[in-house]
C-alpha positions, 0 to 999 in steps of 0.5 A: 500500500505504502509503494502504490501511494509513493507511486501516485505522489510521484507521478507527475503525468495528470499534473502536466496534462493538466497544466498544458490544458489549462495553458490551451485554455488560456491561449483559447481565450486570448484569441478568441479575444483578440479576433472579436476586437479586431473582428469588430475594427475591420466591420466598422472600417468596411461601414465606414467605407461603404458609407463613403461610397452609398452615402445615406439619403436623407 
């Protein structure tokens, strides 16, 4: 029982996938970031081309 437990404390391969999983996950969620921003720049730059060019009727 004592050499089963020793094994467990010792085995460090849960710990590493958890931690790349937690780094997958935080890499995730910076791009996922990073495309709604600049997602939301490059759509107002296309209105704004397209009023430029259909300017609004009043």
């Amino acid at each position: 029982m004592k050499n089963l437990v020793t094994r467990f404390v010792r085995n460090e391969s849960g710990a590493t996938a958890i931690e790349y999983g937690l780094i997958a996950g935080l890499i995730a969620v910076a791009i996922i970031t990073a495309v709604g921003l600049v997602g939301t720049d490059v759509n107002n730059v296309f209105e704004h081309i397209a009023n430029k060019l259909n300017p609004p009727t009043t």
